[in-house]
BAZA-423598 format. One record per residue: x negated, z negated, y negated of N, C-alpha, C in turn; residue in one letter; residue number from 1. Coordinates in pm, whole numbers, plus 32768, in hexadecimal, padded with zeros to 4 digits. Atoms other than C-alpha are relative to their C-alpha. Layout:
((X; Z; Y); (X; Z; Y); (X; Z; Y); "A"; NUM)
...
END
This chain:
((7FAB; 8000; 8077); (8000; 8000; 8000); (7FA7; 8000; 7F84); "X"; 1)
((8059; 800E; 806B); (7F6F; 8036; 7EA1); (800F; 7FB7; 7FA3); "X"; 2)
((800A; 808A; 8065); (7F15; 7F44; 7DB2); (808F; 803B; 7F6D); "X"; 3)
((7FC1; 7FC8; 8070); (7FFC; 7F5B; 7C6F); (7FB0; 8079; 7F82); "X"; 4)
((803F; 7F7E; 806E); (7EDB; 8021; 7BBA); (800C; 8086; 8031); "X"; 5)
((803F; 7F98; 7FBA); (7EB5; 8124; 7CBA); (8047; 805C; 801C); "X"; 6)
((7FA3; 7F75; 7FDD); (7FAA; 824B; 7CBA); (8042; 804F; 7F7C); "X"; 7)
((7F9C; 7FB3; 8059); (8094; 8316; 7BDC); (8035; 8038; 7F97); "X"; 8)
((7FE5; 800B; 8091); (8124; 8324; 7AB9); (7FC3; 8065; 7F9D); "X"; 9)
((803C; 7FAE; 8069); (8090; 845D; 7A0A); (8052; 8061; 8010); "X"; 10)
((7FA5; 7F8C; 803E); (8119; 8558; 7934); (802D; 8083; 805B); "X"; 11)
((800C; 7F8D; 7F70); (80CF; 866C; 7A58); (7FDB; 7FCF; 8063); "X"; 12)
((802F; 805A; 7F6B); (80AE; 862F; 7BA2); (7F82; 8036; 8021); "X"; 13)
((805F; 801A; 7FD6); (7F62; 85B7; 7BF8); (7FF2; 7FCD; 8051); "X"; 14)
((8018; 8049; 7F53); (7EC1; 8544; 7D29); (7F86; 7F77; 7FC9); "X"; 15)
((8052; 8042; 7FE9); (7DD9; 8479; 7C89); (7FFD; 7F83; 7F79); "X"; 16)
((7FE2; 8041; 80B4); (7DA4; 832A; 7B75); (7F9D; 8026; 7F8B); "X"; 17)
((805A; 7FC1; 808A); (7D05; 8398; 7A0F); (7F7A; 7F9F; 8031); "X"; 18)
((8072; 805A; 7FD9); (7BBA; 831E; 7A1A); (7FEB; 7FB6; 7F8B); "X"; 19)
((8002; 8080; 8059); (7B60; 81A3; 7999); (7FD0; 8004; 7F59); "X"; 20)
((806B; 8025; 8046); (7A47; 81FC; 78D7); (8035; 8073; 7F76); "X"; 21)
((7FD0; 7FBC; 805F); (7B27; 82C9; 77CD); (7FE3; 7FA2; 7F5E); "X"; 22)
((7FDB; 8062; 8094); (7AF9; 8238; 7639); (807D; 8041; 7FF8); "X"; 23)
((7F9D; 7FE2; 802C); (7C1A; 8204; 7584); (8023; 8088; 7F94); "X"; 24)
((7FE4; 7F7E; 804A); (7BB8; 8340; 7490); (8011; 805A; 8039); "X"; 25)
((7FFD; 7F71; 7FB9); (7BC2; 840C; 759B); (8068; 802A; 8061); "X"; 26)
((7F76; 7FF7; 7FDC); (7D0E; 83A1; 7626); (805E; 806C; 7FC0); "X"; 27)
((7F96; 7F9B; 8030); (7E0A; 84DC; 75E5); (8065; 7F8B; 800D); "X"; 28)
((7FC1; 803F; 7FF5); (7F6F; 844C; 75C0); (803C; 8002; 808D); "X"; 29)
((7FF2; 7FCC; 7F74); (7FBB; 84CF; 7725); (7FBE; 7F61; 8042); "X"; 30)
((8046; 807C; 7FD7); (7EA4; 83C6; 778D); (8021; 7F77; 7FD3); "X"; 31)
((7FE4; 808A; 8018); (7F1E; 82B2; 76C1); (808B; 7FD4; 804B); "X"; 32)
((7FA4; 7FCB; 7FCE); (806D; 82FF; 773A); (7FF7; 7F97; 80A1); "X"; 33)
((8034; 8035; 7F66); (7FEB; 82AE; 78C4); (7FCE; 7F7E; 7FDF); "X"; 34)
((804D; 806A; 8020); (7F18; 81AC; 7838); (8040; 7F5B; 8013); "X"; 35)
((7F75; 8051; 8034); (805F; 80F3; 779F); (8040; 7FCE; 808C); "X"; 36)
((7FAE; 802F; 7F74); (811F; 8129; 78D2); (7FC7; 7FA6; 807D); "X"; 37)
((804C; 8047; 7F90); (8034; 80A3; 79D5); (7FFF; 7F89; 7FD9); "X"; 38)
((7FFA; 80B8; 8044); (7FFC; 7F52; 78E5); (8099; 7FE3; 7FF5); "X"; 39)
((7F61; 8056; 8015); (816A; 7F3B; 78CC); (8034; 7FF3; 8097); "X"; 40)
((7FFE; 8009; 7F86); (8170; 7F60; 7A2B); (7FCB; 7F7B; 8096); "X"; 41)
((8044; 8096; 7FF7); (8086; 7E52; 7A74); (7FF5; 7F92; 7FBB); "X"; 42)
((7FA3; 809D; 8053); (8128; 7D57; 7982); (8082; 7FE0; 8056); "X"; 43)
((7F53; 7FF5; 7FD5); (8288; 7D9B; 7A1D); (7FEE; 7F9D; 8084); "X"; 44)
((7FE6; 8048; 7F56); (81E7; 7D35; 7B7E); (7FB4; 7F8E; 7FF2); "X"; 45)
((8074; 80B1; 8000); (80E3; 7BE2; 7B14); (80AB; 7FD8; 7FC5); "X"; 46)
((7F68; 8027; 803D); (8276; 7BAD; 7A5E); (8082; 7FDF; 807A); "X"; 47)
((7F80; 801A; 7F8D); (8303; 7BB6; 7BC3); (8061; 806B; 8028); "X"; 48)
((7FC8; 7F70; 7FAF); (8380; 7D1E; 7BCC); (7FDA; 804E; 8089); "X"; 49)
((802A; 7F9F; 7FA8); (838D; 7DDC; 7D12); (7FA2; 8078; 7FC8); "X"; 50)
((806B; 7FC8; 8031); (826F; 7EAC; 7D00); (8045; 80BA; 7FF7); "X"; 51)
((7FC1; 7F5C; 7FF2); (8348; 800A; 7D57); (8080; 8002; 7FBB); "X"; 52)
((7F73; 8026; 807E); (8470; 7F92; 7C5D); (7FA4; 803F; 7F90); "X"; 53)
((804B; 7FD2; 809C); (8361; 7F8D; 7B54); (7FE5; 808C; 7FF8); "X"; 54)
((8065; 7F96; 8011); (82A9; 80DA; 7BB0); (8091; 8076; 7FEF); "X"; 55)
((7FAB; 7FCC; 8030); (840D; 8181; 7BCD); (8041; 7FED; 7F57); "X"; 56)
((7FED; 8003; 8092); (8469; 80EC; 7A80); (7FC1; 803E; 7F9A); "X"; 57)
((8087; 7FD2; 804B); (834C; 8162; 79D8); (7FFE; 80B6; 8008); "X"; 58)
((7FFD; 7F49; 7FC5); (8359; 82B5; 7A63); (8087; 8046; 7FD9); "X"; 59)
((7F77; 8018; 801F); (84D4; 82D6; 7A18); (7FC0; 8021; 7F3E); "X"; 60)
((803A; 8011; 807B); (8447; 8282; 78B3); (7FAA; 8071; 7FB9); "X"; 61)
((8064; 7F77; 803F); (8322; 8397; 78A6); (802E; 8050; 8015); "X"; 62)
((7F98; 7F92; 7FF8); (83C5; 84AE; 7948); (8070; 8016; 8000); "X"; 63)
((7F62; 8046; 801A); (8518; 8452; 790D); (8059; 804E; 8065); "X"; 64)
((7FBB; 8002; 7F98); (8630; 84D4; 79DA); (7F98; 804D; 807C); "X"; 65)
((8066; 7FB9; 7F6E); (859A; 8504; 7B5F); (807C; 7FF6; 8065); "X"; 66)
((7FB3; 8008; 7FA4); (863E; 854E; 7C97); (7FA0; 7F86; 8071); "X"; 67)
((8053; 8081; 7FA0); (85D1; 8441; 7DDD); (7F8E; 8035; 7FDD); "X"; 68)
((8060; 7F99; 7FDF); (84F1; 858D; 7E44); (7F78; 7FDC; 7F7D); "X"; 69)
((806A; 8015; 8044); (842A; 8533; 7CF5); (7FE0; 7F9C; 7FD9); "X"; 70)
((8032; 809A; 803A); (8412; 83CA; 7CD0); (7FC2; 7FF4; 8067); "X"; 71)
((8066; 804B; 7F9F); (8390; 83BA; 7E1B); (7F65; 806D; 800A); "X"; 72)
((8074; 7FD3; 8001); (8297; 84B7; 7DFF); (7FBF; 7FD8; 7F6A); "X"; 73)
((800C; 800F; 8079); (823E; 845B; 7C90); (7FA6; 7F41; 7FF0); "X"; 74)
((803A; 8096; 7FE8); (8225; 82E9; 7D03); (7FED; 7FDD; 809E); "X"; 75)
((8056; 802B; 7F4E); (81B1; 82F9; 7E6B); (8022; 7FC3; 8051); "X"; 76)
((7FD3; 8051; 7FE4); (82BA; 8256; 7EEF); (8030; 805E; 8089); "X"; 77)
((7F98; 7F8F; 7F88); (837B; 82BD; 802B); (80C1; 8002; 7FBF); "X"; 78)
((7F39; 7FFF; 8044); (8520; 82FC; 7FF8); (802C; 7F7C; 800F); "X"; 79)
((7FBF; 805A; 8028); (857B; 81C3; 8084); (7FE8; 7F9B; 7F73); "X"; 80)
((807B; 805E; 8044); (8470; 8109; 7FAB); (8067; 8023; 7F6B); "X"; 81)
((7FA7; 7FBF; 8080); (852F; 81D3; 7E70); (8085; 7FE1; 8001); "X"; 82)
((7F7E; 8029; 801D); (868D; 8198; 7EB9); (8023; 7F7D; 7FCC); "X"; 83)
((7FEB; 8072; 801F); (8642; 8045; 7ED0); (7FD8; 7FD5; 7F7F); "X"; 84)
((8007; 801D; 80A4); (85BC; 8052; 7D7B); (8064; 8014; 7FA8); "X"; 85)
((7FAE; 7FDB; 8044); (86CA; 810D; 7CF9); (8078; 7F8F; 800A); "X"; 86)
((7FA5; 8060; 7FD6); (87CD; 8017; 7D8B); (7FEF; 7F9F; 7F7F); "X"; 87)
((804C; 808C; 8044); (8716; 7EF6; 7CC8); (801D; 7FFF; 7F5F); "X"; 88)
((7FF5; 7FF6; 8064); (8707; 7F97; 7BA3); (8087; 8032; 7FBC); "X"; 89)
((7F7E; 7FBF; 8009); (8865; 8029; 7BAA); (8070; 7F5C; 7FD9); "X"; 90)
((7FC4; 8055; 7FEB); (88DB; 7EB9; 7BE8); (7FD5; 7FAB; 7F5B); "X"; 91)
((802F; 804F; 8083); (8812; 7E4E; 7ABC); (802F; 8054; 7F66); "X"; 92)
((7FC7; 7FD8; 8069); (88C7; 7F47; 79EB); (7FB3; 8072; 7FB9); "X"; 93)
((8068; 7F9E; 8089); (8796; 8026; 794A); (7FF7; 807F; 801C); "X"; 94)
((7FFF; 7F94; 7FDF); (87DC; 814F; 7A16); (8088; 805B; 7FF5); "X"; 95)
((7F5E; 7FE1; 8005); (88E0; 823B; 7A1C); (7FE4; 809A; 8084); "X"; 96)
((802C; 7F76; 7FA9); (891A; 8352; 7B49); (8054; 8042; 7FEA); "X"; 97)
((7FAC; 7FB3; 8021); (8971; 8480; 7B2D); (8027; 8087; 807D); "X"; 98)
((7FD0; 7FA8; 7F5E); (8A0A; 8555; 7C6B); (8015; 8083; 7FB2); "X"; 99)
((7FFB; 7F92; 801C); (8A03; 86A7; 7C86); (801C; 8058; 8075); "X"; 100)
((7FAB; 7FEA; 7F68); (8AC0; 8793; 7D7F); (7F8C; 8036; 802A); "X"; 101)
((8088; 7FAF; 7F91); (89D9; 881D; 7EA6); (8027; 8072; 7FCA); "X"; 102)
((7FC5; 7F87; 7FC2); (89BC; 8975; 7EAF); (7FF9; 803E; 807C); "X"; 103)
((7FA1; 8002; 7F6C); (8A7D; 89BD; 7FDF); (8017; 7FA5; 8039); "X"; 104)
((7F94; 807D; 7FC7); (8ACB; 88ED; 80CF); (7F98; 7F57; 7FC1); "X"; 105)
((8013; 80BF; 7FFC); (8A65; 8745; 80E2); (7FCA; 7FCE; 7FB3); "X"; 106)
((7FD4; 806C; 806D); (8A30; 863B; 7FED); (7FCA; 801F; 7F6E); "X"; 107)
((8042; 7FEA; 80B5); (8A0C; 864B; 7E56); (7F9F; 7FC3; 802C); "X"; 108)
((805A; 803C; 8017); (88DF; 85EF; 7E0F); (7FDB; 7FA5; 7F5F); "X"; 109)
((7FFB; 8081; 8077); (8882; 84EA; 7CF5); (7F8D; 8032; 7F97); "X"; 110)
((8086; 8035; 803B); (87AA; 84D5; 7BE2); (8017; 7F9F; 7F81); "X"; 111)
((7FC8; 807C; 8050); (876E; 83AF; 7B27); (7FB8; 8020; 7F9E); "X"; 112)
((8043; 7FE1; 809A); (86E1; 835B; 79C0); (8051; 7F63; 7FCC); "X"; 113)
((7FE4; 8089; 804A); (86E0; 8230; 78EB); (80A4; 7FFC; 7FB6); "X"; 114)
((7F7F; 8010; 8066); (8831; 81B8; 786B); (7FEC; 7FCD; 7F49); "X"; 115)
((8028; 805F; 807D); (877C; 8133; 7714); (7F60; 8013; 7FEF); "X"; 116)
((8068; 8016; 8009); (8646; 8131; 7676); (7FB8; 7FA9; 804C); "X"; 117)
((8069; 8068; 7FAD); (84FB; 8089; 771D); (8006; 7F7B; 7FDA); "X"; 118)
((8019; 808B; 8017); (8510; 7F67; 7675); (80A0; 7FC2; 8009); "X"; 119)
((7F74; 8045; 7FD4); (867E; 7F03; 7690); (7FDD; 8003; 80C1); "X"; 120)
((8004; 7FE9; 7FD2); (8630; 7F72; 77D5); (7FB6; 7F7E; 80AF); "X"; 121)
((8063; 8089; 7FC2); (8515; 7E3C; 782C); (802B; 7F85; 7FCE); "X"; 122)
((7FAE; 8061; 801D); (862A; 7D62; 77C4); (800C; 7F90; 807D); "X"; 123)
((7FD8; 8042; 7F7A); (869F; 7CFB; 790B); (7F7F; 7F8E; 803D); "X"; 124)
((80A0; 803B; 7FDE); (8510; 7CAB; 7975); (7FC8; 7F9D; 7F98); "X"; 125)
((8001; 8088; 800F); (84F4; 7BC5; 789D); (802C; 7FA8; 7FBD); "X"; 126)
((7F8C; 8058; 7FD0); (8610; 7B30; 78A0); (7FAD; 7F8C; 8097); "X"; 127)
((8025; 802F; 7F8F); (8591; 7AF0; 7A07); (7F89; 7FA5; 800A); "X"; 128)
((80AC; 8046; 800E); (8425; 7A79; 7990); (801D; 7F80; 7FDD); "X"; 129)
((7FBB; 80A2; 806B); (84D8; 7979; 78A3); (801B; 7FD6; 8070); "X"; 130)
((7FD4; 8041; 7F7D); (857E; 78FF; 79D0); (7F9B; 7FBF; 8059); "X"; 131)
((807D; 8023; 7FC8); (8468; 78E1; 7A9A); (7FAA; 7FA0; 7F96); "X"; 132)
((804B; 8041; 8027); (83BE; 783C; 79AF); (8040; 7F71; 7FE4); "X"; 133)
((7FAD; 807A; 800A); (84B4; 7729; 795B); (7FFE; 7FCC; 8066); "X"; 134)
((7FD6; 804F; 7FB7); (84DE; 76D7; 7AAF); (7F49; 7FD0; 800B); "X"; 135)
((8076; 806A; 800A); (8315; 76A4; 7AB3); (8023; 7FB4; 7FE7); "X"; 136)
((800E; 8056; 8047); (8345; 7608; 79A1); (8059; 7F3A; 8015); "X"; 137)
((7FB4; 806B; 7FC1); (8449; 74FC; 7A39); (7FAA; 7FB6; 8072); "X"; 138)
((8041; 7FF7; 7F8E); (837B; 7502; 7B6A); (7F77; 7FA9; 7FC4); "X"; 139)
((8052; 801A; 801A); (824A; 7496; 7ABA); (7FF7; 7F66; 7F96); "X"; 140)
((7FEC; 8080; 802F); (82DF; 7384; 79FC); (804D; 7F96; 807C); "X"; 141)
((8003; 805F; 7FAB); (8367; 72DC; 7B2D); (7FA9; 7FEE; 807B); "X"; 142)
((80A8; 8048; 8000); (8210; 72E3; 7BA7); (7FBF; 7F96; 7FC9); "X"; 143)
((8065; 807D; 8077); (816E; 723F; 7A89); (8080; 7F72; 802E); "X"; 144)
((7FC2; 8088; 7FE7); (82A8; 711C; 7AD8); (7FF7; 7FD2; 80A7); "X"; 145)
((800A; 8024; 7F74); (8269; 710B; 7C55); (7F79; 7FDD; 8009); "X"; 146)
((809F; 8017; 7FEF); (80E6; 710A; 7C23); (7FF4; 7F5F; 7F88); "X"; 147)
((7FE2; 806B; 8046); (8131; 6FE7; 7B20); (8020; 7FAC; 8028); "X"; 148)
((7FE5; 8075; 7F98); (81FE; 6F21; 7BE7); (7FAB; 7FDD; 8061); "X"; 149)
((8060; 803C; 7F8E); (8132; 6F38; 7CFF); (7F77; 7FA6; 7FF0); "X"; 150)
((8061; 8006; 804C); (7FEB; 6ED9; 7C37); (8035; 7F49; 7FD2); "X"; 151)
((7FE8; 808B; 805B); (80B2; 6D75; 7BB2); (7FF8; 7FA6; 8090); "X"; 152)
END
């Protein structure tokens, strides 16, 4: 499985990640672009995001509407791996799908795309962080009173 730095997310499909040793003057916006997404990618998941929620989110975000066929090649995922992102994020509101008849016979096929800008978008996440963190933060004060008591 690949780390959260290690895949996707570029303007064209590439097989490979920009290389480290780029300066920032020599970043095109294309590159900052990837740059962005990958760090927002790897905030989302030290934040407690599924790591294939985020990389679909993100991707959703740069190339905006995709069918499965390109979120999973785009983000390296397999279909189930994608639905289950889509699900997630469908449930969290920031997506919106959009069906479309086959042509000929068996099932529309979908393509999704953000329901809302990116940043309304990383609402939900942290929402969820806050959460998480309140409950540390509870967690860590009835520590300090159990390590207190015990200590008298």
């Amino acid at each position: 499985m690949n780390n959260a730095g290690d895949y996707f997310i570029y303007p064209k499909k590439c097989t490979q990640p920009m290389a480290a040793n780029h300066s920032d003057d020599a970043l095109t916006d294309s590159d900052r672009i990837v740059n962005d997404s990958k760090e927002m990618v790897d905030l989302l998941v030290s934040l407690g995001a599924d790591i294939n929620t985020a990389k679909t989110l993100m991707c959703l975000h740069v190339h905006g509407p995709s069918k499965s066929s390109e979120l999973q090649s785009r983000c390296e995922l397999r279909q189930p791996d994608v639905s289950i992102s889509i699900n997630k994020l469908k449930k969290m509101e920031v997506i919106r799908i959009i069906s479309s008849a086959s042509k000929g016979r068996g099932r529309p096929s979908h393509i999704y795309e953000l329901a809302m800008p990116l940043s309304e978008a990383l609402i939900p996440f942290r929402r969820q962080a806050k959460e998480r963190l309140s409950i540390l933060q509870n967690q860590l004060l009835r520590l300090a009173e159990l390590a207190e008591s015990a200590s008298d």
